[in-house]
ChimeraX commands (.cxc) that place a marker at each C-alpha (Angstrom):
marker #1 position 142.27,28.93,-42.95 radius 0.5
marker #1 position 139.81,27.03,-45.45 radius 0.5
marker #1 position 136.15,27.91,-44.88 radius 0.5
marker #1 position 133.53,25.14,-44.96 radius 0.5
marker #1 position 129.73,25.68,-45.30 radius 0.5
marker #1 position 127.67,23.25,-43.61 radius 0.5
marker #1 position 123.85,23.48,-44.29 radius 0.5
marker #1 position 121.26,21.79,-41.08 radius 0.5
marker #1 position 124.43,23.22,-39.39 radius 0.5
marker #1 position 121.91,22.99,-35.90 radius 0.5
marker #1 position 120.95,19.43,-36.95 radius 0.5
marker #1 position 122.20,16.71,-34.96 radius 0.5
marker #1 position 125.52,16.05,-37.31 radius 0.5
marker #1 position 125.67,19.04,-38.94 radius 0.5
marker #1 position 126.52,20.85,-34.74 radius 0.5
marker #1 position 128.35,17.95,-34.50 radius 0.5
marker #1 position 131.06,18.30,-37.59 radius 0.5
marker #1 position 130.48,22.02,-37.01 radius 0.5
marker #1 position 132.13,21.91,-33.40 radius 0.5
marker #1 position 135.06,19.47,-34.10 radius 0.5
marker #1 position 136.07,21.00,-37.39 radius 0.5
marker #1 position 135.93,24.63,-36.38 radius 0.5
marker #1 position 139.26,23.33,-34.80 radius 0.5
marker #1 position 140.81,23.43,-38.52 radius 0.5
marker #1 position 138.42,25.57,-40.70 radius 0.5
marker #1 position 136.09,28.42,-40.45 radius 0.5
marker #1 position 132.76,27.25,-40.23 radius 0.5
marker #1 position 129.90,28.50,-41.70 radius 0.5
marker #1 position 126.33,27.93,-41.48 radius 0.5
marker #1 position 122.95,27.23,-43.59 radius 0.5
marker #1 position 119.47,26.78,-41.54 radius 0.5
marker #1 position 116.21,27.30,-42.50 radius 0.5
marker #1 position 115.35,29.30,-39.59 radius 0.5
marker #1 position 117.39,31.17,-37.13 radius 0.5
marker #1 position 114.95,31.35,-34.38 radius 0.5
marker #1 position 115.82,28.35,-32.67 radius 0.5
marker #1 position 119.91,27.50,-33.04 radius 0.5
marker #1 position 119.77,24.75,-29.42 radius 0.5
marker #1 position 122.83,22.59,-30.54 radius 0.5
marker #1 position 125.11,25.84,-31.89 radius 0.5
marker #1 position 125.10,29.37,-31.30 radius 0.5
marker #1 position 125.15,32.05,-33.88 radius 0.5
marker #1 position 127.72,33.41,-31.52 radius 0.5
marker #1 position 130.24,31.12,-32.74 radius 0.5
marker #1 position 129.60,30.42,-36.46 radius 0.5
marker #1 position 128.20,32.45,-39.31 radius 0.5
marker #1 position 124.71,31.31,-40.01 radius 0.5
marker #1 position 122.68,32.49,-43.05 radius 0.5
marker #1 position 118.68,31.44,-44.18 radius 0.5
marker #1 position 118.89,28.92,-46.90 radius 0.5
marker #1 position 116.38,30.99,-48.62 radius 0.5
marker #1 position 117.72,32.09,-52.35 radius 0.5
marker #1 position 118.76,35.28,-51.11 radius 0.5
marker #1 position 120.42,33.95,-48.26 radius 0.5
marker #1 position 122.57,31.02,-50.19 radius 0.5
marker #1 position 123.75,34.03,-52.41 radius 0.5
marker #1 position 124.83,36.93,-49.37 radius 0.5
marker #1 position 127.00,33.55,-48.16 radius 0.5
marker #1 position 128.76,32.73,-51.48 radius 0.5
marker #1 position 128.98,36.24,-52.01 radius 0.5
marker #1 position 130.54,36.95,-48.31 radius 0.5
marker #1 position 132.63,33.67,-48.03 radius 0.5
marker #1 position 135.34,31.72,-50.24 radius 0.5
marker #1 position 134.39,28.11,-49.44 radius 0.5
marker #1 position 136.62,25.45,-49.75 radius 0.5
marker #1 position 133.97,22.61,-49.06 radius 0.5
marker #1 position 130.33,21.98,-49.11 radius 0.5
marker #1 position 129.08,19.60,-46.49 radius 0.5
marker #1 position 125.00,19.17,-47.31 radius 0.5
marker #1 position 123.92,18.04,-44.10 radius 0.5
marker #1 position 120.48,19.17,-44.01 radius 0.5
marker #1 position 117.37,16.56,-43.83 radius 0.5
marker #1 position 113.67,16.18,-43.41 radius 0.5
marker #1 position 112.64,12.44,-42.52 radius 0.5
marker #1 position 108.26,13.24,-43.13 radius 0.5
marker #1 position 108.26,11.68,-39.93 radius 0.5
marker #1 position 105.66,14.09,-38.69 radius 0.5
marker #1 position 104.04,14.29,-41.99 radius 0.5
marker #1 position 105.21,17.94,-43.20 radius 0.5
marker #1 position 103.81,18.98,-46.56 radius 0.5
marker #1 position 105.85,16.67,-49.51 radius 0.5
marker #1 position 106.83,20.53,-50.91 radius 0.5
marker #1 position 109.13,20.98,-47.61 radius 0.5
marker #1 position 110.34,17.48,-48.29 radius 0.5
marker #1 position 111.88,17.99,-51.36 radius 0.5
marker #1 position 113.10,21.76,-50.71 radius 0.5
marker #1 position 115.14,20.33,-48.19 radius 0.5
marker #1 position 116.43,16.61,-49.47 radius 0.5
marker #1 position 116.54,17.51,-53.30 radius 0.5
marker #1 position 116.38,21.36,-54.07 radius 0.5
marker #1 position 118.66,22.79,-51.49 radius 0.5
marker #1 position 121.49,19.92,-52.55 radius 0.5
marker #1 position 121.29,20.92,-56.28 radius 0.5
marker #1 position 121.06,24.94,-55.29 radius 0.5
marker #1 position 124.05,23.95,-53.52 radius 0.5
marker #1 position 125.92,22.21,-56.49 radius 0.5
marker #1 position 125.16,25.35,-59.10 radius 0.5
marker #1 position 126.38,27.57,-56.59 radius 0.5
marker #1 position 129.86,25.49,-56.06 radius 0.5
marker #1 position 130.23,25.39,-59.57 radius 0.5
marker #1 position 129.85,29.11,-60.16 radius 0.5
marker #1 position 132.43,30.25,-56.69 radius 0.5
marker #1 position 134.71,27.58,-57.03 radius 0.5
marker #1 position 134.44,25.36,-54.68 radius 0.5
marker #1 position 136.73,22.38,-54.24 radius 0.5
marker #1 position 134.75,19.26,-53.06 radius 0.5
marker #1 position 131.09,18.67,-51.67 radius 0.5
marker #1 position 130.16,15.97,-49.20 radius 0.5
marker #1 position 126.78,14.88,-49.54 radius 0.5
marker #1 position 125.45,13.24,-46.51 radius 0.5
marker #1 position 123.05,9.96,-47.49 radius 0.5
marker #1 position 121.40,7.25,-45.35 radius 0.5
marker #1 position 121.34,3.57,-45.62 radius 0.5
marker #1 position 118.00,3.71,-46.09 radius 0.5
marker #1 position 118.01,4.85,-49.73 radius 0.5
marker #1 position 118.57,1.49,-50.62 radius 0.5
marker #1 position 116.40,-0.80,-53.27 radius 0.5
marker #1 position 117.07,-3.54,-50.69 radius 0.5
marker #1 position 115.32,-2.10,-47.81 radius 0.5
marker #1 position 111.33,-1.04,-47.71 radius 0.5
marker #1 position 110.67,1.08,-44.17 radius 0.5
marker #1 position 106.50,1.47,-45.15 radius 0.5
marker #1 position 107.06,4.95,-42.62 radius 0.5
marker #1 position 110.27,6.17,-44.36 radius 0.5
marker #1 position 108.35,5.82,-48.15 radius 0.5
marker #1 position 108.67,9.65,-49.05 radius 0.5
marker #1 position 112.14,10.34,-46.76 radius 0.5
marker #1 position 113.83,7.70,-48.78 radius 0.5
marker #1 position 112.29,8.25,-52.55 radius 0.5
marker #1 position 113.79,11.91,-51.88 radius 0.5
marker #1 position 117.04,10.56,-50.83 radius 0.5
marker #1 position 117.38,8.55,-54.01 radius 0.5
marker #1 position 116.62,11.46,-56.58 radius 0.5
marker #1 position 118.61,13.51,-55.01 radius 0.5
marker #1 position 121.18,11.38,-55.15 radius 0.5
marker #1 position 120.67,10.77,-58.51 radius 0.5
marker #1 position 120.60,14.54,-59.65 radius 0.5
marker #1 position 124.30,15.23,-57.26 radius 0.5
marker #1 position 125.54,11.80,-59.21 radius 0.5
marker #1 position 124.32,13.17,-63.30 radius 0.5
marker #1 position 125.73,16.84,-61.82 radius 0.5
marker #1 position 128.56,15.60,-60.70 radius 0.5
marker #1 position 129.77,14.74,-64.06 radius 0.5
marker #1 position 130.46,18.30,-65.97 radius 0.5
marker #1 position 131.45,19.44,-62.01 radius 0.5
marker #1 position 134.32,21.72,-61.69 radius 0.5
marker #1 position 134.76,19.98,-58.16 radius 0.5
marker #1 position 134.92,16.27,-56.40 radius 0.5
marker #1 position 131.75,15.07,-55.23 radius 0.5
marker #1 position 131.67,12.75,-52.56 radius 0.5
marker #1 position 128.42,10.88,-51.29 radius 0.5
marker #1 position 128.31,9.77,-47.45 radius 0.5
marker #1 position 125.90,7.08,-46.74 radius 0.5
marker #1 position 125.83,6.76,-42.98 radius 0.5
marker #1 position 124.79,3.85,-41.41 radius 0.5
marker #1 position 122.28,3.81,-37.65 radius 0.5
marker #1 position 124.32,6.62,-36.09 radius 0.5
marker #1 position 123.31,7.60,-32.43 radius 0.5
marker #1 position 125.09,9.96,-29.95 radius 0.5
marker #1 position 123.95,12.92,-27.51 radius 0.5
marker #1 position 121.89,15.49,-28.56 radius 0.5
marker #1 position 120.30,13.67,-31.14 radius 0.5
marker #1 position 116.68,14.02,-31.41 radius 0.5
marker #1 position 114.69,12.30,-28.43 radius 0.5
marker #1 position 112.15,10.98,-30.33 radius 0.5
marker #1 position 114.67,8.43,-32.08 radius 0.5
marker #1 position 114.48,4.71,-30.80 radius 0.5
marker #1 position 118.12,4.96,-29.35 radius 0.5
marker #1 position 117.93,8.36,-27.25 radius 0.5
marker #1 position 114.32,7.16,-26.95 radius 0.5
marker #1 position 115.10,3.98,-24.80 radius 0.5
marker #1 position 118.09,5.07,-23.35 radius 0.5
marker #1 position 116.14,7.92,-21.77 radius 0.5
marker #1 position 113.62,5.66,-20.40 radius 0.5
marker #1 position 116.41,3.04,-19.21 radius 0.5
marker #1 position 118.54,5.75,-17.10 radius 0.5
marker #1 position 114.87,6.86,-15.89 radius 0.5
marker #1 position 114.63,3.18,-14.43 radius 0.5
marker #1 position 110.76,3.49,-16.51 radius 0.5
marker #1 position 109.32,0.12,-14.74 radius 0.5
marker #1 position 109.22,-1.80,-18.15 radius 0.5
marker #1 position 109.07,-1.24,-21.74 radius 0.5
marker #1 position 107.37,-3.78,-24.62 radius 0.5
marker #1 position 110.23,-4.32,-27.58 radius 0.5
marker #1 position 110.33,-6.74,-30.50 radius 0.5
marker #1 position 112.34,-9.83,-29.98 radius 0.5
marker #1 position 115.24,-7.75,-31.09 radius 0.5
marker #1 position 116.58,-10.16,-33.55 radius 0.5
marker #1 position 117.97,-7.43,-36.10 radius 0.5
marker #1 position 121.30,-6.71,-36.33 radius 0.5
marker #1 position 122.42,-3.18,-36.70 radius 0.5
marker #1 position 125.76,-1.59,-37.64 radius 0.5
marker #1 position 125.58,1.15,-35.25 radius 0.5
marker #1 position 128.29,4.00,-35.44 radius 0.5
marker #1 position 128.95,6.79,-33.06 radius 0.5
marker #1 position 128.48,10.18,-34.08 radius 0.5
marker #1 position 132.51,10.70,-33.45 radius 0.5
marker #1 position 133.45,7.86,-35.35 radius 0.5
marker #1 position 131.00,9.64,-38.18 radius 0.5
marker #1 position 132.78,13.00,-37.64 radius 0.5
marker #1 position 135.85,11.78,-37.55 radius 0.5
marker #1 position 135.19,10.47,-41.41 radius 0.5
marker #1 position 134.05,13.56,-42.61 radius 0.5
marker #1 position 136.86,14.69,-41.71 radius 0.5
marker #1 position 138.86,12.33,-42.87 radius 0.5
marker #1 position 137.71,12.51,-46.39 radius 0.5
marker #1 position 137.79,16.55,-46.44 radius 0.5
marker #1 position 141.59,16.18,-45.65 radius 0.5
marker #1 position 142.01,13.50,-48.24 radius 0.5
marker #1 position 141.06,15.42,-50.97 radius 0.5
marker #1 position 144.20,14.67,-53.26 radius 0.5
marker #1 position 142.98,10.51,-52.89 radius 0.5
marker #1 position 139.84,11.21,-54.06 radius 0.5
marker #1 position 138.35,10.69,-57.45 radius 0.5
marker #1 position 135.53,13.39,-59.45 radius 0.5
marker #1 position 133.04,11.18,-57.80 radius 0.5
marker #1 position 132.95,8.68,-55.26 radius 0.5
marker #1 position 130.58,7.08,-52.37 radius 0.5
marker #1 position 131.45,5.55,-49.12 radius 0.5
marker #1 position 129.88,3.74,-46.40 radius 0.5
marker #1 position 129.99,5.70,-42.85 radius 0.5
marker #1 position 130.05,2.04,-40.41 radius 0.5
marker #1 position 132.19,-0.11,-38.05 radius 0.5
marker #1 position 132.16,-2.74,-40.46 radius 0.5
marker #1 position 130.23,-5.08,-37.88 radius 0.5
marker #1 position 127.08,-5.50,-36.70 radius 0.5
marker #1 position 125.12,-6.35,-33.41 radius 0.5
marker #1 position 121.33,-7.66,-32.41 radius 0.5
marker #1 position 119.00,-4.70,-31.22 radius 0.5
marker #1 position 118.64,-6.71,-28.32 radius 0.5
marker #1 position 122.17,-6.80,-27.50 radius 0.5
marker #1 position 122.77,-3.59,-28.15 radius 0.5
marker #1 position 119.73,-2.26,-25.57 radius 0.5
marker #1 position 121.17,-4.64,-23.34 radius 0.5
marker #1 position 124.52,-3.36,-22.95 radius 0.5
marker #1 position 122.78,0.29,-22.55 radius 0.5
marker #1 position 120.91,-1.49,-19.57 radius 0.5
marker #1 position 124.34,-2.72,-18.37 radius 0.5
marker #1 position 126.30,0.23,-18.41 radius 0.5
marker #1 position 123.42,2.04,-16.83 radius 0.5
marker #1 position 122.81,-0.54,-13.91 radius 0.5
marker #1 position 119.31,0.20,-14.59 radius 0.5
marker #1 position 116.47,-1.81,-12.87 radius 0.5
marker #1 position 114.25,-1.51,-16.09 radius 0.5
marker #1 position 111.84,-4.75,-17.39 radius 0.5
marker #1 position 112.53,-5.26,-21.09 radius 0.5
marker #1 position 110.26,-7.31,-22.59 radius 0.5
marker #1 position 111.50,-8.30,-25.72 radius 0.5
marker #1 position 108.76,-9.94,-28.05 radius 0.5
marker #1 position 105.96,-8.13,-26.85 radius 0.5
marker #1 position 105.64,-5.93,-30.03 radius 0.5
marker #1 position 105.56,-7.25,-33.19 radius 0.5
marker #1 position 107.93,-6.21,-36.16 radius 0.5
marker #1 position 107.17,-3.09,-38.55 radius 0.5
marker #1 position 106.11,-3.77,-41.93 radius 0.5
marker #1 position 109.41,-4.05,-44.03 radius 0.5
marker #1 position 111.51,-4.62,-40.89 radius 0.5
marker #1 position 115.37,-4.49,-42.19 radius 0.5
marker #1 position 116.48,-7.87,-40.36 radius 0.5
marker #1 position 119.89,-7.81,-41.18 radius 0.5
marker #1 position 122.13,-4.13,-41.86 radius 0.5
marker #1 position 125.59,-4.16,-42.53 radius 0.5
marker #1 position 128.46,-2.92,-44.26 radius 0.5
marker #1 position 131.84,-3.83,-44.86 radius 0.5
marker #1 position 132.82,-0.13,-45.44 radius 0.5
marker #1 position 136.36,-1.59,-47.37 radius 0.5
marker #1 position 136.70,1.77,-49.70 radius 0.5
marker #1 position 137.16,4.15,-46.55 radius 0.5
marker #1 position 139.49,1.56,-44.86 radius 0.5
marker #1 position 141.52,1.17,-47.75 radius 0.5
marker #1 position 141.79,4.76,-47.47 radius 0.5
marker #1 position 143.26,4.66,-43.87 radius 0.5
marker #1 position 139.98,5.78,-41.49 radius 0.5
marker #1 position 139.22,3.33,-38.98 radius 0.5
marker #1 position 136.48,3.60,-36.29 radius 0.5
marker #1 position 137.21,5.01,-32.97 radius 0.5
marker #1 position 134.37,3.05,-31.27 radius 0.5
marker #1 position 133.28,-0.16,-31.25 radius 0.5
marker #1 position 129.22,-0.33,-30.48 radius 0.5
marker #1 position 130.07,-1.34,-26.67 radius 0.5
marker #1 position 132.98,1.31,-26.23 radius 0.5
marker #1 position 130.33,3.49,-28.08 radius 0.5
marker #1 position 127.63,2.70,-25.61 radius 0.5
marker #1 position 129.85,3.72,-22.79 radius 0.5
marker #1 position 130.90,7.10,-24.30 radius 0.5
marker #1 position 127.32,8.05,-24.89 radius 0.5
marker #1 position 126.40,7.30,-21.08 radius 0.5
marker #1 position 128.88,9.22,-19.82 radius 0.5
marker #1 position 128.19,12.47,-21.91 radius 0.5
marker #1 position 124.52,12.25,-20.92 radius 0.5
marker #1 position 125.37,11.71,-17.40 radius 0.5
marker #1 position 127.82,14.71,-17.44 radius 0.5
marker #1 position 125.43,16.33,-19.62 radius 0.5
marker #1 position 122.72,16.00,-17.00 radius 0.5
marker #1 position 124.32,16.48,-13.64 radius 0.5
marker link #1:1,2 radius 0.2
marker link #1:2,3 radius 0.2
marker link #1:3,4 radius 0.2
marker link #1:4,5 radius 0.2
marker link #1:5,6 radius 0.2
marker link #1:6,7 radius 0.2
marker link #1:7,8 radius 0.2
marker link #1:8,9 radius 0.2
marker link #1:9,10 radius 0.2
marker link #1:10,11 radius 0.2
marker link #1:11,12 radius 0.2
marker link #1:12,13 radius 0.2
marker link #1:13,14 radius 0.2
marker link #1:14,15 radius 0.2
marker link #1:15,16 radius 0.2
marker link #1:16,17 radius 0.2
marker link #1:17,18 radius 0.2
marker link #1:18,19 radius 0.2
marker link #1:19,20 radius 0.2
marker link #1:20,21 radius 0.2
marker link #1:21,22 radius 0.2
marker link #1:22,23 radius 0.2
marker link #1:23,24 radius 0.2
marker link #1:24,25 radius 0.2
marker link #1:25,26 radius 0.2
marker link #1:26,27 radius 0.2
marker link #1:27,28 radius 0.2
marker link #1:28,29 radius 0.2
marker link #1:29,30 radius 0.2
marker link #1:30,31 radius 0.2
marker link #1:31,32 radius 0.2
marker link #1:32,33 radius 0.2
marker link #1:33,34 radius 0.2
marker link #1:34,35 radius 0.2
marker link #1:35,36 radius 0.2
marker link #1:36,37 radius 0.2
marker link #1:37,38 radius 0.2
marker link #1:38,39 radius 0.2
marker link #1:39,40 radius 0.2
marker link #1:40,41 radius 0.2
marker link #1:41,42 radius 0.2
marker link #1:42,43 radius 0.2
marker link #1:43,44 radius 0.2
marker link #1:44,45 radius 0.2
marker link #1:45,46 radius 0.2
marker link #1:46,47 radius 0.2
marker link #1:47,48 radius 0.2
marker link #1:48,49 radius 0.2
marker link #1:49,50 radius 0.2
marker link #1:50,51 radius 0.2
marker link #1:51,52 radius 0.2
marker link #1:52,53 radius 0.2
marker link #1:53,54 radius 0.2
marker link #1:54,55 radius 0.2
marker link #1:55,56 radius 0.2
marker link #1:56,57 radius 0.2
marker link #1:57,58 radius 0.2
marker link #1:58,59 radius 0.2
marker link #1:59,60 radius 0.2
marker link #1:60,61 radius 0.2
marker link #1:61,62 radius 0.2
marker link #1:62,63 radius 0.2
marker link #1:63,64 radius 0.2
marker link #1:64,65 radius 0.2
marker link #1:65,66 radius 0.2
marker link #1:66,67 radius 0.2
marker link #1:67,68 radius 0.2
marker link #1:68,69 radius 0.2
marker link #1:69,70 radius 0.2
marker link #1:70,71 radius 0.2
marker link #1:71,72 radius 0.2
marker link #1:72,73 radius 0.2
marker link #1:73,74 radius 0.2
marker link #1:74,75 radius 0.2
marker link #1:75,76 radius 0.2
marker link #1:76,77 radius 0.2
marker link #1:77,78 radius 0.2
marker link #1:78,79 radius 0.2
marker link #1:79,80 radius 0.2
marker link #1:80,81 radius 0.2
marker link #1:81,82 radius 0.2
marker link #1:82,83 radius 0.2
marker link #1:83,84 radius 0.2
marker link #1:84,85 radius 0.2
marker link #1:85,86 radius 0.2
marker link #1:86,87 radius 0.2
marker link #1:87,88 radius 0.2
marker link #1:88,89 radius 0.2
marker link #1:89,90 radius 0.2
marker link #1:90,91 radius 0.2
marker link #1:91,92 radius 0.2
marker link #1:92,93 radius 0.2
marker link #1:93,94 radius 0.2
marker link #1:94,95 radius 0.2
marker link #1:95,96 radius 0.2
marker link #1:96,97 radius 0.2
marker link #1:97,98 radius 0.2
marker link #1:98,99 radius 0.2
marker link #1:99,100 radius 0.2
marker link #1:100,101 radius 0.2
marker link #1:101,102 radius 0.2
marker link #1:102,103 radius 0.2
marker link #1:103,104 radius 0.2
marker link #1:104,105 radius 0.2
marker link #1:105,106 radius 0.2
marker link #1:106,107 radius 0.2
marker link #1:107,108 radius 0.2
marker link #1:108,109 radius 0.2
marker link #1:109,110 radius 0.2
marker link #1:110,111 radius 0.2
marker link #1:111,112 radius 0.2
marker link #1:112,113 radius 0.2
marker link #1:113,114 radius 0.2
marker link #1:114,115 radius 0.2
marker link #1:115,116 radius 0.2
marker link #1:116,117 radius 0.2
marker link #1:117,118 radius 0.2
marker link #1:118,119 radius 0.2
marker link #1:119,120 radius 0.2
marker link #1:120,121 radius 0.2
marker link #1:121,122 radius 0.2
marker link #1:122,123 radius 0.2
marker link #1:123,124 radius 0.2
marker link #1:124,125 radius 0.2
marker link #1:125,126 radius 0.2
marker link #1:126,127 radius 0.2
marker link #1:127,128 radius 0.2
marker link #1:128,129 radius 0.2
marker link #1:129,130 radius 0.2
marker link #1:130,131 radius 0.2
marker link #1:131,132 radius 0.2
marker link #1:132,133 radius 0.2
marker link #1:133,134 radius 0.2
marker link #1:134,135 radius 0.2
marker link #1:135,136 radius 0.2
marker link #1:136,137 radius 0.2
marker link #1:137,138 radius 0.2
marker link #1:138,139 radius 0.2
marker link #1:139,140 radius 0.2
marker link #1:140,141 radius 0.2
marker link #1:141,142 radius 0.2
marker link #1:142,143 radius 0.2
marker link #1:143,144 radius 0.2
marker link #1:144,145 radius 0.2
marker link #1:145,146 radius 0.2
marker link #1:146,147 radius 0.2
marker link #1:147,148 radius 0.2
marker link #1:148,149 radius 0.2
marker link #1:149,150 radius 0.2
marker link #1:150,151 radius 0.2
marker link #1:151,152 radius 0.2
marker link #1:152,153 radius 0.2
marker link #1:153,154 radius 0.2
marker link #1:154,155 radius 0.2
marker link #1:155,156 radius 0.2
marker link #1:156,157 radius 0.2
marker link #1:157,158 radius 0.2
marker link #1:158,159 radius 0.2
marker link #1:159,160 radius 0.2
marker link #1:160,161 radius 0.2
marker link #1:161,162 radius 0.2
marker link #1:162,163 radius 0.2
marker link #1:163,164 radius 0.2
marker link #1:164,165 radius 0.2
marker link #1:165,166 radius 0.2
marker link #1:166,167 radius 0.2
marker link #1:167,168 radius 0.2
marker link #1:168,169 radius 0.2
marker link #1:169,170 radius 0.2
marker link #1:170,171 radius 0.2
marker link #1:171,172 radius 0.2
marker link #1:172,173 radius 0.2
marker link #1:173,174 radius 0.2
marker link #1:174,175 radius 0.2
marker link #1:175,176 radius 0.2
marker link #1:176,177 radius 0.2
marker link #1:177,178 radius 0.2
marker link #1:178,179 radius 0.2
marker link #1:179,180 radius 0.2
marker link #1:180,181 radius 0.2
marker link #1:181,182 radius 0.2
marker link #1:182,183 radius 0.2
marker link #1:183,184 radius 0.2
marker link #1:184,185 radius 0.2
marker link #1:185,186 radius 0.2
marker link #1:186,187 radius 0.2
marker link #1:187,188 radius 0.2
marker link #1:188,189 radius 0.2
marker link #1:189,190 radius 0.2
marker link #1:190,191 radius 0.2
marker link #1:191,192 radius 0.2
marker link #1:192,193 radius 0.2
marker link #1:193,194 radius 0.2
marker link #1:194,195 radius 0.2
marker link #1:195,196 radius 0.2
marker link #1:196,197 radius 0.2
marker link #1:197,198 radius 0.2
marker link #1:198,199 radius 0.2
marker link #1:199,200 radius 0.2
marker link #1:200,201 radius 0.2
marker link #1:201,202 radius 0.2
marker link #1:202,203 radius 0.2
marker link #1:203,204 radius 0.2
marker link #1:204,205 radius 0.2
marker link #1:205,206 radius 0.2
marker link #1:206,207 radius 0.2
marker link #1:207,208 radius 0.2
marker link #1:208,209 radius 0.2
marker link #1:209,210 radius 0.2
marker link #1:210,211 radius 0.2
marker link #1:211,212 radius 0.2
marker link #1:212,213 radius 0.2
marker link #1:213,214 radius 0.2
marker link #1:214,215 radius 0.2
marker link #1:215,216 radius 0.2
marker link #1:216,217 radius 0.2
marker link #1:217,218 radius 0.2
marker link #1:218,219 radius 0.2
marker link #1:219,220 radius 0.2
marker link #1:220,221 radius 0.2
marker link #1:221,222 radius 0.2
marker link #1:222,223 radius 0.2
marker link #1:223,224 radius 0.2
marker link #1:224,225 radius 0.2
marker link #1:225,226 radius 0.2
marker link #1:226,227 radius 0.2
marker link #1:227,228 radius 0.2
marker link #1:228,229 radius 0.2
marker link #1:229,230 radius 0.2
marker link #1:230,231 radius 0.2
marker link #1:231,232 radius 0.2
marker link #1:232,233 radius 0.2
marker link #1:233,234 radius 0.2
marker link #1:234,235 radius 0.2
marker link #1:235,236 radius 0.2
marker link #1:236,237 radius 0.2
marker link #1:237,238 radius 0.2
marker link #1:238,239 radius 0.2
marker link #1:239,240 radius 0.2
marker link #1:240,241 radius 0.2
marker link #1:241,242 radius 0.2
marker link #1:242,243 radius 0.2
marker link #1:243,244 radius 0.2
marker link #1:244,245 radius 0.2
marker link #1:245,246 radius 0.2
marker link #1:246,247 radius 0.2
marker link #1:247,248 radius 0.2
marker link #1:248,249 radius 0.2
marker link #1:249,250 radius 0.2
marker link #1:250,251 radius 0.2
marker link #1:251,252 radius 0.2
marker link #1:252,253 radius 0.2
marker link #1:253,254 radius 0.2
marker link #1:254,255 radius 0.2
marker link #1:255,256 radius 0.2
marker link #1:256,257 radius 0.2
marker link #1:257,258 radius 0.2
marker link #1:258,259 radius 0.2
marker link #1:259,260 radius 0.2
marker link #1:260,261 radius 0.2
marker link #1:261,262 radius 0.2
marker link #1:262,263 radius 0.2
marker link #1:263,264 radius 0.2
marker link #1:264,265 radius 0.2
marker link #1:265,266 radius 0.2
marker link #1:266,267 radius 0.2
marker link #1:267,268 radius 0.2
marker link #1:268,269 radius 0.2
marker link #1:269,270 radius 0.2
marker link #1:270,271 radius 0.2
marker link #1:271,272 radius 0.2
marker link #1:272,273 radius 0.2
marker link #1:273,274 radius 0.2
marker link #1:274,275 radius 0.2
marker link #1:275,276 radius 0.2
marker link #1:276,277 radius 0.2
marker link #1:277,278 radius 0.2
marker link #1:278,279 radius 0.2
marker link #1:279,280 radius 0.2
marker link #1:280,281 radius 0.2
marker link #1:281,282 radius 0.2
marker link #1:282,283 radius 0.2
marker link #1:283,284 radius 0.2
marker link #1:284,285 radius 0.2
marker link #1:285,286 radius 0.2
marker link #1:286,287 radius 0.2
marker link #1:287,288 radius 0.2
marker link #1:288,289 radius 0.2
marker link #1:289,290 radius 0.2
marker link #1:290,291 radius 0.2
marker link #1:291,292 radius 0.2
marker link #1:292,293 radius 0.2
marker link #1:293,294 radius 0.2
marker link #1:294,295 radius 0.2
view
């Protein structure tokens, strides 16, 4: 069985793609701390510090066949810059020296749709200036690499167990609560939201694709279509025949509001992955694993 090292293997996606690929590889783990491991247990993978010595006891210990770099800081609670870039732009090239040195077939870097010249989130300045050196140091490494190199720019994923203070588990919290009301923009922005299956599920697509894939390549992680915030947040009302107020246009729009977000994601679908989920049969899917989750 191939071995796969997943660093921010606790993180929302990296438990995620841990869980559903432990069905075909041995996982193992990176985290920066294992004091608190709430979305995977060290009973069940391997899980080392991604501290220097740490990185080397799991290259030493472990053949990997794949890298997936899933770790990330967003600044959102404005942590020191230095933890920033250990985490979004150190770690990553550690990561790409050390699969150069053991052999290691392919690394997935996992990117955001943010780090794009396009878009200008005023709270997301430092998150998304990381995101594009980094990219920019796996792209210039990537070409004297021993290995393929594959960048994964995901697109607004939500599912369970994602962090609370996110805007989607954020109001969908307060909407199965039945909260009286809650103030929203008009909601005019569309979104290509993608369910963190569908995101799996092209992970591990690509990993098993290996022999289609060039030295380097990119591809967007989305449905390919897009909905309105407002429609979306309706349809999570729907589903969860909540009694909740939304007033939509009571709060303006952030500075450098992204109005329109989409992707026609034609590489991967050349390539044969389709979505699972479309946003409304996503919606429904996350509803039910919170309610099962929760009774």
């Amino acid at each position: 069985m191939k071995t796969v090292l997943i660093s921010g293997i606790n993180g929302f996606l990296g438990s995620h793609l841990a869980k559903q690929l432990n069905s075909f590889y041995k996982i193992v783990g990176l985290e920066y701390s294992l004091d608190n491991l709430s979305r995977v247990s060290a009973k069940d993978f391997d899980i080392y510090l991604s501290t220097e010595r740490g990185l080397l006891d799991a290259f030493k210990s472990n053949k990997f066949y794949a890298i997936i770099h899933a770790a990330t800081m967003y600044n959102r609670k404005s942590e020191q810059i230095s933890k920033l870039l250990k985490t979004n732009i150190n770690l990553p090239v550690r990561l790409l020296e050390l699969a150069n040195n053991y052999k290691v077939s392919i690394f997935l870097n996992t990117d955001s749709f943010f780090n794009n010249s396009n878009f200008s989130y005023s709270f997301l300045t430092q998150y998304t200036l990381s995101k594009k050196h980094s990219l920019e140091w796996i792209k210039l490494y990537s070409e004297d690499a021993r290995f393929k190199v594959v960048n994964m720019k995901i697109y607004h994923m939500y599912g369970e167990k994602d962090n609370q203070d996110k805007f989607i588990p954020s109001i969908t919290n307060k909407i199965i609560s039945n909260e009286k009301s809650i103030d929203l923009t008009a909601g005019d922005q569309t979104r290509d939201f993608i369910y963190i299956k569908d995101v799996v599920n092209a992970f591990e697509y690509v990993l098993k694709s290996y022999s289609k894939l060039k030295k380097f390549q990119e591809f967007d992680i989305a449905t390919g279509s897009s909905i309105s915030l407002k429609e979306f947040v309706l349809y999570i009302k729907k589903v969860t025949q909540s009694n909740t107020k939304l007033n939509f246009g009571k709060l303006p729009y952030r500075k450098g509001e992204i109005m329109v977000s989409k992707t026609y994601n034609l590489s991967l679908f050349k390539m044969g992955w389709k979505p699972l989920y479309n946003q409304k049969k996503g919606v429904q899917k996350y509803i039910s694993e919170i309610i099962k989750r929760n009774s």
